[in-house]
Every structure is written in structure tokens, then in C-alpha cells.
N, C-alpha and C positions, 0 to 999 in steps of 0.2 A: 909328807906321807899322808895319804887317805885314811878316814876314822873308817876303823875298824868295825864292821857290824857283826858283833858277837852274838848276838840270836839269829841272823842268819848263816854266820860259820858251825854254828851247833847245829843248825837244821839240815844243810848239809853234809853232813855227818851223819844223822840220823838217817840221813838220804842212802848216805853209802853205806848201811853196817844193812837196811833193806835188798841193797841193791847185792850184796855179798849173799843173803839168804837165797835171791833168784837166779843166781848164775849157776849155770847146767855145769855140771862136770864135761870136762872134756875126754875125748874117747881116749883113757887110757888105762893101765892094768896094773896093779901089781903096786909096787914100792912105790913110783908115778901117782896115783891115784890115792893111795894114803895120804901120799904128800900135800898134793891139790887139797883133799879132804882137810889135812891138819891145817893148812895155810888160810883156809876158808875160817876155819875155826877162830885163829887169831887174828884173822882182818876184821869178823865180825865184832868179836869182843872189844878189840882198840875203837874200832869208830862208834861203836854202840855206846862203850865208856864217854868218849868226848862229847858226842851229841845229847847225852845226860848232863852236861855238866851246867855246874852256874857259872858263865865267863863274864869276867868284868877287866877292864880298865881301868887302873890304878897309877897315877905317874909313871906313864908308861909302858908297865907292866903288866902284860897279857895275865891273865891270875884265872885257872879254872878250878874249880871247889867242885871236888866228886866225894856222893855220900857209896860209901861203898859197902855201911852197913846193908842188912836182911832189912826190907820194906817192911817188917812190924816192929824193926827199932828203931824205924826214923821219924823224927820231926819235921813236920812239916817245914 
């Protein structure tokens, strides 16, 4: 198996929680359109989480470390 490049699988990530803020809604109405809205909601969040993340390689063990505190209680 190929080494894993973990700063570019987080980049890509970062790519797509972007690419979730630019997608048009599709022409639809009602309960439809909530839905799309909510769904958008939760794709953004998942990939924006990942592409945050510090990922490493540990005997084999994909390992991603998300600080999930408020940005004035984190350290650096």
C-alpha cells in the first residue's frame, strides 16, 4: 500500500467543506429544499472538521487529533 499523504487528504477536505459553501441550491421548494439546506449544513461541517485536523501515521494507524475547543482556549 502507498504512503499516505496526510496534509494533502486534509487539504482536500478543506477543498470540499469550500466547495459545499459554493453549490447553488437546486430548484426546489418546500421540505426538498430544507433538506438540501440541512444536508449542506452537515457536509460542510464534516469536511471542514477533517480538513482542520492534525493527521498522522502511527504503526499504521490513520490518527486525526481535532481541537474542538472555542479558538481563545486553544494552544497553539
Amino acid at each position: 500500500m502507498a504512503e499516505l499523504d496526510t496534509a494533502a487528504m486534509t487539504a482536500r477536505f478543506r477543498e470540499r467543506a469550500q466547495a459545499v459553501k459554493r453549490r447553488p441550491l437546486p430548484p426546489v421548494a418546500g421540505e426538498e429544499r430544507q433538506a438540501f439546506i440541512t444536508q449542506a449544513k452537515h457536509d460542510y461541517q464534516d469536511f471542514a472538521i477533517i480538513g482542520d485536523a492534525d493527521a498522522s501515521i502511527e504503526d499504521g494507524i490513520l490518527t486525526l487529533r481535532i481541537d474542538l475547543r472555542p479558538g481563545d482556549q486553544r494552544s497553539s
